[in-house]
Kinemage of the C-alpha trace (Angstrom):
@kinemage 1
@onewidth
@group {chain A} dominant
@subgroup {mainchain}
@vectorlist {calphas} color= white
{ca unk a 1} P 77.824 55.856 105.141
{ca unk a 2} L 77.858 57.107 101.558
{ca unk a 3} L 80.466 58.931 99.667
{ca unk a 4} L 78.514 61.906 99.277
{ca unk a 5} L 77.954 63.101 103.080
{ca unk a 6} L 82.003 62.370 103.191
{ca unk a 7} L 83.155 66.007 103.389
{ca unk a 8} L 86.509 67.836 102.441
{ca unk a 9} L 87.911 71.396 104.748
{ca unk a 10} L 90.156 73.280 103.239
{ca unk a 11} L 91.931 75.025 106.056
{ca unk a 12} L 94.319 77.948 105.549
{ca unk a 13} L 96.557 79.525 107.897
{ca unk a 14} L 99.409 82.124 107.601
{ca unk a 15} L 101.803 80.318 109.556
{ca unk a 16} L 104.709 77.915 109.396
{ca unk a 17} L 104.439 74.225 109.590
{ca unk a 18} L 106.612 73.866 112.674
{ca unk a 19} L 104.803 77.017 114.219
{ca unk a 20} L 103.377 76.322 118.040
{ca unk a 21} L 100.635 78.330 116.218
{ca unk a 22} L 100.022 75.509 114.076
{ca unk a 23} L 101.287 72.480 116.091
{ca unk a 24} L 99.489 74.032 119.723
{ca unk a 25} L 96.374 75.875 118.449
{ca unk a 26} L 95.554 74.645 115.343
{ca unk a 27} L 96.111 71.052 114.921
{ca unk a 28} L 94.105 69.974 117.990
{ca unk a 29} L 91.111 71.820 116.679
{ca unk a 30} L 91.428 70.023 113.424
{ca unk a 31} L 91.456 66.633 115.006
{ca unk a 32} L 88.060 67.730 116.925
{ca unk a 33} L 86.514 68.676 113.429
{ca unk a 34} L 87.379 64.781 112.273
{ca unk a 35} L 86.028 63.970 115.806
{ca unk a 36} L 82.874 65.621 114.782
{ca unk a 37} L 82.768 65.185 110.630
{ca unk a 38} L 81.158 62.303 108.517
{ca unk a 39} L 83.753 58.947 108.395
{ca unk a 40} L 86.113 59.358 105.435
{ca unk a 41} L 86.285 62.836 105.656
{ca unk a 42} L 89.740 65.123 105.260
{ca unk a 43} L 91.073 68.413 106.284
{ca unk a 44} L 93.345 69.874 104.132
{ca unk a 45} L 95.511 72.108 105.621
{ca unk a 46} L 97.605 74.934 104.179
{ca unk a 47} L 100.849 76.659 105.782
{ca unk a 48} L 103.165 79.299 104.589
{ca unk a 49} L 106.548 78.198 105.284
{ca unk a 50} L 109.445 80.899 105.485
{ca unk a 51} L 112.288 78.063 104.963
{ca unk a 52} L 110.940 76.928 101.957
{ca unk a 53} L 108.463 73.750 101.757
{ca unk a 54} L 108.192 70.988 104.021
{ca unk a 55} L 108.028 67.254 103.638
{ca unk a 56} L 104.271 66.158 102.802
{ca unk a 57} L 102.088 65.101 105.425
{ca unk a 58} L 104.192 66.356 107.665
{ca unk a 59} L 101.861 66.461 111.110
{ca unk a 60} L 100.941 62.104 110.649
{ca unk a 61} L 97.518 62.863 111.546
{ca unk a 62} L 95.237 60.607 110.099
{ca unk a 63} L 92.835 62.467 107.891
{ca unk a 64} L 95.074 65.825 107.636
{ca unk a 65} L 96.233 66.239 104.604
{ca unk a 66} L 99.483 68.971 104.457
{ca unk a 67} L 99.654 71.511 101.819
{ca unk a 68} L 102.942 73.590 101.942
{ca unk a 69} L 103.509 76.578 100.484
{ca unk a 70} L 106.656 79.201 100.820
{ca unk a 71} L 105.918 82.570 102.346
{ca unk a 72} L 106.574 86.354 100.904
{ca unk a 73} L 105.901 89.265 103.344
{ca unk a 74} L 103.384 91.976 102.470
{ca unk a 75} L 104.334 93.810 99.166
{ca unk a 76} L 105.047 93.200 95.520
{ca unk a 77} L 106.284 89.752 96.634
{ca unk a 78} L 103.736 89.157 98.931
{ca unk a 79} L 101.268 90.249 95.993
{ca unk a 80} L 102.929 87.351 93.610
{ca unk a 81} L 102.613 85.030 96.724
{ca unk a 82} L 98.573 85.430 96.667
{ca unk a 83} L 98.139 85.225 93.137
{ca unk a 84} L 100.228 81.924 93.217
{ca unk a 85} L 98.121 80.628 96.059
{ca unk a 86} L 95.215 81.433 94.742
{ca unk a 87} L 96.006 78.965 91.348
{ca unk a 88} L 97.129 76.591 93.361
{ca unk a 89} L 94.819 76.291 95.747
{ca unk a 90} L 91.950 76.321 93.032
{ca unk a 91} L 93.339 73.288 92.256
{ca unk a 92} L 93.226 71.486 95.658
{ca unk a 93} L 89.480 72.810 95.789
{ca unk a 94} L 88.608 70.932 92.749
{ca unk a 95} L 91.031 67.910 92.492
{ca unk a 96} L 89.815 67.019 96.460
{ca unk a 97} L 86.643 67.914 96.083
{ca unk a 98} L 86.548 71.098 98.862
{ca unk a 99} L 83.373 71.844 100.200
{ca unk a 100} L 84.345 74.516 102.499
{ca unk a 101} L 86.952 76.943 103.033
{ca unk a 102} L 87.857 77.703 106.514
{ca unk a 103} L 90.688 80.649 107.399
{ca unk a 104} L 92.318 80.676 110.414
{ca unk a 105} L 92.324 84.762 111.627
{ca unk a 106} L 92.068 87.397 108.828
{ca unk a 107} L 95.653 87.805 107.445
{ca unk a 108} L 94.552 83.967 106.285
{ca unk a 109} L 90.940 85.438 105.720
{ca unk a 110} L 92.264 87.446 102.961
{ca unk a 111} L 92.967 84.145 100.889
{ca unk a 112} L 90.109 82.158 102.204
{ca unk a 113} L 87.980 85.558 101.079
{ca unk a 114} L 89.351 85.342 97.784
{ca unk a 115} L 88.923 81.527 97.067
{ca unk a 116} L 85.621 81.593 98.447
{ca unk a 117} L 84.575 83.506 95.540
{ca unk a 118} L 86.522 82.322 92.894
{ca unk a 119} L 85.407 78.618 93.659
{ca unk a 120} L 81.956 79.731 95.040
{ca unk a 121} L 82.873 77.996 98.337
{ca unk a 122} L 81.153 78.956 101.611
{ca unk a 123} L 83.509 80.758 104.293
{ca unk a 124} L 83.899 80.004 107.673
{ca unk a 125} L 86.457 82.581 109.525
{ca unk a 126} L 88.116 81.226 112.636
{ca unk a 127} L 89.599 82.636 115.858
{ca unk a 128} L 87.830 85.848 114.264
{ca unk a 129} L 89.364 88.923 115.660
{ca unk a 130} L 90.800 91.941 114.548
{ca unk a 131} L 94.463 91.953 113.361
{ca unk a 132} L 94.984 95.054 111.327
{ca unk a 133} L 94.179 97.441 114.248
{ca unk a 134} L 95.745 95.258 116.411
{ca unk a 135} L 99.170 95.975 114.074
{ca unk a 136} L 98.522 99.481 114.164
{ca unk a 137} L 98.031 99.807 118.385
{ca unk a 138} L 101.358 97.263 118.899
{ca unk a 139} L 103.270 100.069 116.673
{ca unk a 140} L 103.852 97.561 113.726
{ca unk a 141} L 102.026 99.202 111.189
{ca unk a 142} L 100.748 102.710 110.289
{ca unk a 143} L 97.495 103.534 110.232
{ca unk a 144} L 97.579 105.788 107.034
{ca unk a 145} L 100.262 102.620 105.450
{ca unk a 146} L 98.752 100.242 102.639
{ca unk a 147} L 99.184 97.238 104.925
{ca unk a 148} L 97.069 98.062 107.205
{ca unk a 149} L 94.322 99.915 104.612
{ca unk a 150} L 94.615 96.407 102.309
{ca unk a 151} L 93.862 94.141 105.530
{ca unk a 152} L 91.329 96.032 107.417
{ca unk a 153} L 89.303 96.400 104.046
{ca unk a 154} L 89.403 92.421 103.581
{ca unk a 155} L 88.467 92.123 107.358
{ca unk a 156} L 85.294 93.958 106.349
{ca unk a 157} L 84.638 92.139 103.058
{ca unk a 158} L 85.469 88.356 104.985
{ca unk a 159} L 83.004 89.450 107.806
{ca unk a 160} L 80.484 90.178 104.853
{ca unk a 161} L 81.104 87.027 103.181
{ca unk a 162} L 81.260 84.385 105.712
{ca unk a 163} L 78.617 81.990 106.555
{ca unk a 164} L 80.028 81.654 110.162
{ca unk a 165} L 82.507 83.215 112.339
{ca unk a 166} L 84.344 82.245 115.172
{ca unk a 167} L 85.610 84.652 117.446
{ca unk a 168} L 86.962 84.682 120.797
{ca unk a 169} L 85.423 86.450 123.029
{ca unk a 170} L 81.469 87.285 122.575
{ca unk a 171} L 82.708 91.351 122.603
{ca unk a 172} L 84.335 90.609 119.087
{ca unk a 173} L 80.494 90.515 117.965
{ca unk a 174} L 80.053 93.901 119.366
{ca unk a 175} L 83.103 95.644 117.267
{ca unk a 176} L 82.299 93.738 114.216
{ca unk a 177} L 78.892 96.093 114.193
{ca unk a 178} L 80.982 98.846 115.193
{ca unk a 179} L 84.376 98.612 112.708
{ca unk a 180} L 82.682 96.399 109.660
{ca unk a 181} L 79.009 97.364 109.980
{ca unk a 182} L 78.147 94.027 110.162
{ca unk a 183} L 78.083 90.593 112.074
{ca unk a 184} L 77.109 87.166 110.568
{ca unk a 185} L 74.156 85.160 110.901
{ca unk a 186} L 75.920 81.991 112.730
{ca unk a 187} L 78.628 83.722 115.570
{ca unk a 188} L 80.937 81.276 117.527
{ca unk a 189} L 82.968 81.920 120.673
{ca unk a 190} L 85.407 79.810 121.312
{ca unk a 191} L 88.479 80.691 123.263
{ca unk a 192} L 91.849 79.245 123.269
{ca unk a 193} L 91.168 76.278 124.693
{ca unk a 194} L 94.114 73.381 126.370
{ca unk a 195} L 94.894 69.897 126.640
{ca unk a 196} L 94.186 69.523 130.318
{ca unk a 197} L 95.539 66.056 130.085
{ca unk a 198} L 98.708 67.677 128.667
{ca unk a 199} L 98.916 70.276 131.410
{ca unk a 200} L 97.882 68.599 135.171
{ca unk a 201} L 99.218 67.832 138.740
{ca unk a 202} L 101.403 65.687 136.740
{ca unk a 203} L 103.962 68.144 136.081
{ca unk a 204} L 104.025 70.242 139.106
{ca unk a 205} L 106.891 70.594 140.899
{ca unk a 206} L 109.042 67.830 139.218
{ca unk a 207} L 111.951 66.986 142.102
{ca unk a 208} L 114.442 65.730 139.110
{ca unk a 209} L 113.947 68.938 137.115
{ca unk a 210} L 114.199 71.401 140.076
{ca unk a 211} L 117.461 70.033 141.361
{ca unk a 212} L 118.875 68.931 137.891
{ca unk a 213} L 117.990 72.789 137.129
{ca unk a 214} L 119.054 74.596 140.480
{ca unk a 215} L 115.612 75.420 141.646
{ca unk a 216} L 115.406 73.696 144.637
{ca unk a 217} L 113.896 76.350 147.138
{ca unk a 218} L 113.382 78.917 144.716
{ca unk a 219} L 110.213 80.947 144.140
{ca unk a 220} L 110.355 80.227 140.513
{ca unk a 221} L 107.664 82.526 138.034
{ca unk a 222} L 107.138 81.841 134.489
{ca unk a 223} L 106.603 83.231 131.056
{ca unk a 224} L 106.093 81.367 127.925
{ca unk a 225} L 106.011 83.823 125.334
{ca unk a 226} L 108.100 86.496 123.068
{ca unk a 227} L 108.677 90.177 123.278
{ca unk a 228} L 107.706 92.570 121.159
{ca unk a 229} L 105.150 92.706 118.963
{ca unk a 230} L 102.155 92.146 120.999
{ca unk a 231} L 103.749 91.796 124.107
{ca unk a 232} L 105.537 94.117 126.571
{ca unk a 233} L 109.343 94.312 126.389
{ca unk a 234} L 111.243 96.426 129.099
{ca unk a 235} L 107.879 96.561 131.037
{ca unk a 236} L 108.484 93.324 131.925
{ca unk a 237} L 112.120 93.645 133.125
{ca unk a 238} L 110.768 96.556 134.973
{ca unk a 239} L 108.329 94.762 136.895
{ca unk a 240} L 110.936 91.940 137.665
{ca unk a 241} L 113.426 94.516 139.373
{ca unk a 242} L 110.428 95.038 141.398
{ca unk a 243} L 109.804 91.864 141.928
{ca unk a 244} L 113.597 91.231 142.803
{ca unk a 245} L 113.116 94.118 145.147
{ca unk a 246} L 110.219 92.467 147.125
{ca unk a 247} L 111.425 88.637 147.356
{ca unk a 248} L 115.394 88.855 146.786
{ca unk a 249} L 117.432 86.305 145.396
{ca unk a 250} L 115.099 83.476 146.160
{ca unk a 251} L 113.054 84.661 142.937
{ca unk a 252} L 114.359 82.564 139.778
{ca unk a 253} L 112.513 83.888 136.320
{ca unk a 254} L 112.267 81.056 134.027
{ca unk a 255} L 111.207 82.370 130.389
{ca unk a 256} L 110.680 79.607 127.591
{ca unk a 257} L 111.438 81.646 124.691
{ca unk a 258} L 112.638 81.119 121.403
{ca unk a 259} L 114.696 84.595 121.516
{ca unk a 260} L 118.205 84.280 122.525
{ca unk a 261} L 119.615 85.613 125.837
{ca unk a 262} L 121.812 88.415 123.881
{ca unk a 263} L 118.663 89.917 122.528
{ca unk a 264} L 117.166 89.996 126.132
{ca unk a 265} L 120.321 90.637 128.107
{ca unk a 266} L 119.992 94.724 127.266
{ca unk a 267} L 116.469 94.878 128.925
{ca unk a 268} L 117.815 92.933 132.278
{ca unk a 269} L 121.179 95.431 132.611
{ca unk a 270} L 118.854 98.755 132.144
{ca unk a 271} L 116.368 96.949 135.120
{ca unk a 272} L 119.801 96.389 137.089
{ca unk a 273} L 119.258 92.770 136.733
{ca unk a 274} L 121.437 90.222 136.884
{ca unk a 275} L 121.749 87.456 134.235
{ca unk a 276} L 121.857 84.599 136.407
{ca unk a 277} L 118.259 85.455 137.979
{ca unk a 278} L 116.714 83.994 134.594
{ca unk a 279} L 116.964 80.594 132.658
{ca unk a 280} L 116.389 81.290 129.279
{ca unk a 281} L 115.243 78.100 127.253
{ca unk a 282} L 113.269 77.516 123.680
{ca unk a 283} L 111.852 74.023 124.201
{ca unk a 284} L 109.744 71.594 121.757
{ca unk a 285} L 106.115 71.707 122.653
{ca unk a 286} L 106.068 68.108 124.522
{ca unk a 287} L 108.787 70.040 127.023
{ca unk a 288} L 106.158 72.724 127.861
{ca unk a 289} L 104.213 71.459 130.973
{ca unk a 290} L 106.961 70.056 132.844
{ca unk a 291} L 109.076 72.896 132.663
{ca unk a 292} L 105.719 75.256 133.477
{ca unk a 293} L 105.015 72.939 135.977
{ca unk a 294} L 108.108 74.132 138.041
{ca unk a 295} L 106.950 77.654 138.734
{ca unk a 296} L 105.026 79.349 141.468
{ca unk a 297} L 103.544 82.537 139.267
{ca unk a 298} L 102.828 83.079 135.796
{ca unk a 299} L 103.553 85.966 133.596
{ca unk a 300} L 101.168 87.135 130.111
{ca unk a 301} L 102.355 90.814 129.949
{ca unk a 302} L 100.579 91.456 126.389
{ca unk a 303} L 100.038 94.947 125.461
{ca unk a 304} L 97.241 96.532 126.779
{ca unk a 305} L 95.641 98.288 123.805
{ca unk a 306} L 92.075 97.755 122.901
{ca unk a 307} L 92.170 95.652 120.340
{ca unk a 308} L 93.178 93.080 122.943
{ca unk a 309} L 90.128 92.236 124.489
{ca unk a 310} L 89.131 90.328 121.757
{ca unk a 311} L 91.869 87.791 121.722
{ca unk a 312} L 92.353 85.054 123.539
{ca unk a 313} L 96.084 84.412 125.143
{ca unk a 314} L 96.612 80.788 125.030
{ca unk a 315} L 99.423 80.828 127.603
{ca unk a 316} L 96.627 81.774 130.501
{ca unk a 317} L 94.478 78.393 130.193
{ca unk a 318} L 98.047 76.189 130.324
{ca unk a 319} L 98.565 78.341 133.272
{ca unk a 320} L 95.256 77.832 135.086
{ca unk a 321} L 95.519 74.304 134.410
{ca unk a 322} L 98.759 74.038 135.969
{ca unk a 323} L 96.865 75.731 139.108
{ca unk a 324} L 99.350 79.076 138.636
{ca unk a 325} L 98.094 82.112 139.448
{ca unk a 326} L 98.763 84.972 136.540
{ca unk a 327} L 99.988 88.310 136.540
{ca unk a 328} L 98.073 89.729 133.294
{ca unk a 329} L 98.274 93.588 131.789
{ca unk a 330} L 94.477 94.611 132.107
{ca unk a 331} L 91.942 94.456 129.441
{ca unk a 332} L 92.907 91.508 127.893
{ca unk a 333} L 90.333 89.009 126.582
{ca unk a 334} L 88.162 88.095 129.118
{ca unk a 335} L 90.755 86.898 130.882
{ca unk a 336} L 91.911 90.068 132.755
{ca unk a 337} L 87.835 90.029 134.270
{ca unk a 338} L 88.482 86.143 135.213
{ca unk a 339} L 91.273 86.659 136.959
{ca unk a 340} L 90.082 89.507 139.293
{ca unk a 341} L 86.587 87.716 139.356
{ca unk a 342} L 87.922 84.686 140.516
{ca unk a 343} L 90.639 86.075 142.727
{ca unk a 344} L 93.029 83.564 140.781
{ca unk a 345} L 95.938 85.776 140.177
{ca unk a 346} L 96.611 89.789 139.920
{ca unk a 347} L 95.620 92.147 137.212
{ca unk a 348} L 98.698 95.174 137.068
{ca unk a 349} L 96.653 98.357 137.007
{ca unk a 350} L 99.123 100.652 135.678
{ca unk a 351} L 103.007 100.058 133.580
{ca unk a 352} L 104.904 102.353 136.089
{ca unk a 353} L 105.853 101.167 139.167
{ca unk a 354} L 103.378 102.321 141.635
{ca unk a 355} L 101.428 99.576 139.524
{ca unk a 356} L 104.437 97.036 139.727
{ca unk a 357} L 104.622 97.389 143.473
{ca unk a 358} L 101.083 97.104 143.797
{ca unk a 359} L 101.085 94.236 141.648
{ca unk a 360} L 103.890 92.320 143.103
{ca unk a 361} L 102.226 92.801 146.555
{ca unk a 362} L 99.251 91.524 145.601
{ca unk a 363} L 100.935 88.783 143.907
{ca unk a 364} L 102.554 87.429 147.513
{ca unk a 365} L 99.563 88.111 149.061
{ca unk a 366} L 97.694 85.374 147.191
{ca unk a 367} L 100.793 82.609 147.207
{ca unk a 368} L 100.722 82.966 151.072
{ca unk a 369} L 97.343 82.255 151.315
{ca unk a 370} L 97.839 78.632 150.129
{ca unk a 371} L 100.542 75.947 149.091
{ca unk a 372} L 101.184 74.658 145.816
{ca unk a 373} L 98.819 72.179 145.801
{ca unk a 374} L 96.288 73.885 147.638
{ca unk a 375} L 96.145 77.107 144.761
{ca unk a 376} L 96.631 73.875 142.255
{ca unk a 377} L 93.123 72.734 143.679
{ca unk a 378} L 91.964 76.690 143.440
{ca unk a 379} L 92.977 77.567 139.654
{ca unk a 380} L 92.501 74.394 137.792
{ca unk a 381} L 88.510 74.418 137.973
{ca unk a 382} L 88.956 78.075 136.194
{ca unk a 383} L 91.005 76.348 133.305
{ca unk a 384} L 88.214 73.337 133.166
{ca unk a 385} L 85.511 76.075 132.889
{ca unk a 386} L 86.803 78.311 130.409
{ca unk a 387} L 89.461 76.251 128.309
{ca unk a 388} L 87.899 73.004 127.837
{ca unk a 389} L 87.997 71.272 125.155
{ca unk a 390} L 84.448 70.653 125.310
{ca unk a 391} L 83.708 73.949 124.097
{ca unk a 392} L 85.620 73.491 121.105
{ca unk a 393} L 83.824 70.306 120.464
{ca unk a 394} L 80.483 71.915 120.863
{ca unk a 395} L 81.751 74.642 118.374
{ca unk a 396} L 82.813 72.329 115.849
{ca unk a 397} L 79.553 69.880 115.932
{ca unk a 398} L 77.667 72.981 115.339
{ca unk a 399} L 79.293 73.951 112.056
{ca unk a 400} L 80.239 70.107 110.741
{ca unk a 401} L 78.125 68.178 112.769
């Protein structure tokens, strides 16, 4: 093969290195685009690192090449932090040899937008959907603030600039006519997609983690996640009282978290929850599936705001491939539609708790109908149809192939 069809990716996210942004939903797409690229050919990846920079090459991967940069927040820093990037990254575009630039959602958009132009680089925008309404519905940002008027004006000129966009779900095509007045030629859908070798009957139920943890017996449900932000926060807590209600003490709440149990401890005592219901844990991403693995019933309680059904949670395919049935807020991706479709878990129809009772009901309902391995056998083909890896792959072959 000859130098010339070796190609160089400049990818750019606004995340941390050590991010499970970066190490769960980024870097396994990046080893598909090698999968599918000419031999010899790198991905450079940028990160914005709040602790200051990283050591080089800090992900091993073979082919990724780790550019580390430190993070300002929106404002006159943030302003400085562009304008830095921008020289610096003009740099990497010529010293590599970058043939593409390829931002990861639009905060990183804004950059790749930017560089695109300055370097006369085409732009490919991935896991396209919108943020800066998204900021304004989760009560983050104000509508009439310059943070949101600065992003949602570089979501329109990215979606005019890029030669390709991938989104995730096929409805982001629909409100990119709608909020930007216009969708590109070449429009991907690719949702989050999981390691389903990662997450398998291999980690359900682990004997030596229930008993070492005090599970033994317990009807054990799940969230991975944070609150806040995007997600629910005393909804959740509200719910569980309800939950506590129905099943008693033989319900255990496991939430892998990286929040501490001080910061959560108010919600549980204003539910009339006791502490020792929950095990509160931030793990390292290898930890995930075996502690997942343990539960009965999965949590994603994101917001329900419309904005939201064009994301894609990546918590709900590690649950379906775990064969755990999901309690989801409705409206959410297309994942809220799955569910009910598929009968595979329990959408919650309303945040009050009429909603919560019905919910909760439901939610019994479907764990009586079968054992563990029996909804195991039930979910997991809904994880190997929607969140396979395979899609990605196709995805990828079709830009880089």
């Amino acid at each position: 093969m000859s130098r010339s069809e070796v190609r160089n990716i400049l990818v750019i996210t606004y995340w941390s290195w050590d991010d499970p942004l970066v190490l769960n939903y980024t870097l396994p797409y990046l080893r598909i685009m090698l999968r599918v690229l000419p031999a010899g050919s790198r991905v450079h990846l940028v990160t914005l690192d709040k602790t200051g920079r990283s050591a080089a090459n800090s992900f091993g991967d073979e082919g990724v090449v780790h550019h580390s940069y430190p993070y300002a927040a929106f404002g006159a820093k943030g302003m400085r932090m562009m304008l830095g990037l921008l020289w610096s990254l003009s740099g990497v575009v010529r010293r590599e040899g970058v043939d593409t630039i390829h931002a990861w959602c639009t905060p990183a958009g804004m950059i790749g937008y930017l560089l695109s132009i300055l370097m006369r680089k085409p732009l490919i925008i991935d896991s396209y959907e919108p943020h800066a309404e998204a900021m304004v519905e989760n009560g983050t940002w104000q509508r009439s603030g310059l943070a949101f008027r600065t992003l949602f004006r570089f979501e329109r000129l990215q979606t005019r600039r890029a030669k390709a966009v991938v989104a995730a779900t096929e409805g982001m095509r629909e409100y990119a006519m709608k909020k930007y007045g216009y969708v590109p030629d070449i429009f991907l859908v690719k949702p989050a997609c999981v390691d389903l070798e990662r997450f398998s009957s291999r980690n359900l139920k682990r004997v030596d983690l229930l008993r070492s943890m005090g599970l033994e017996g317990k009807l054990v449900a799940i969230y991975a996640g944070k609150f806040g932000g995007i997600y629910l926060e005393q909804e959740v807590f509200d719910l569980l009282r309800v939950a506590w209600d129905h099943w008693g003490d033989r319900l255990h709440v496991l939430l892998l978290t990286s929040q501490q149990p001080e910061e959560l401890r108010p919600y549980m005592e204003k539910a009339g929850l006791a502490p020792r219901m929950f095990t509160i844990r931030s793990v390292p991403p290898q930890d995930v599936p075996d502690l997942m693995g343990l539960a009965d019933w999965a949590l994603t309680p994101v917001k329900p705001v419309p904005t939201k059904r064009y994301c894609t949670p990546i918590k709900d395919g590690e649950y379906w491939a775990l064969g755990l049935p999901v309690m989801i807020t409705s409206g959410i991706s297309d994942d809220s539609d799955i569910i009910e479709r598929h009968g595979v878990g329990v959408v919650i129809s309303s945040l009050n708790r009429i909603g919560y009772e019905q919910a909760v009901k439901q939610m019994d309902l479907l764990l009586r109908s079968g054992d563990r391995d029996q909804l195991y056998a039930r979910i997991r083909p809904v994880a190997e149809r929607y969140r396979n890896f395979q899609i990605a792959e196709r995805v990828y072959r079709d830009l880089y192939g």
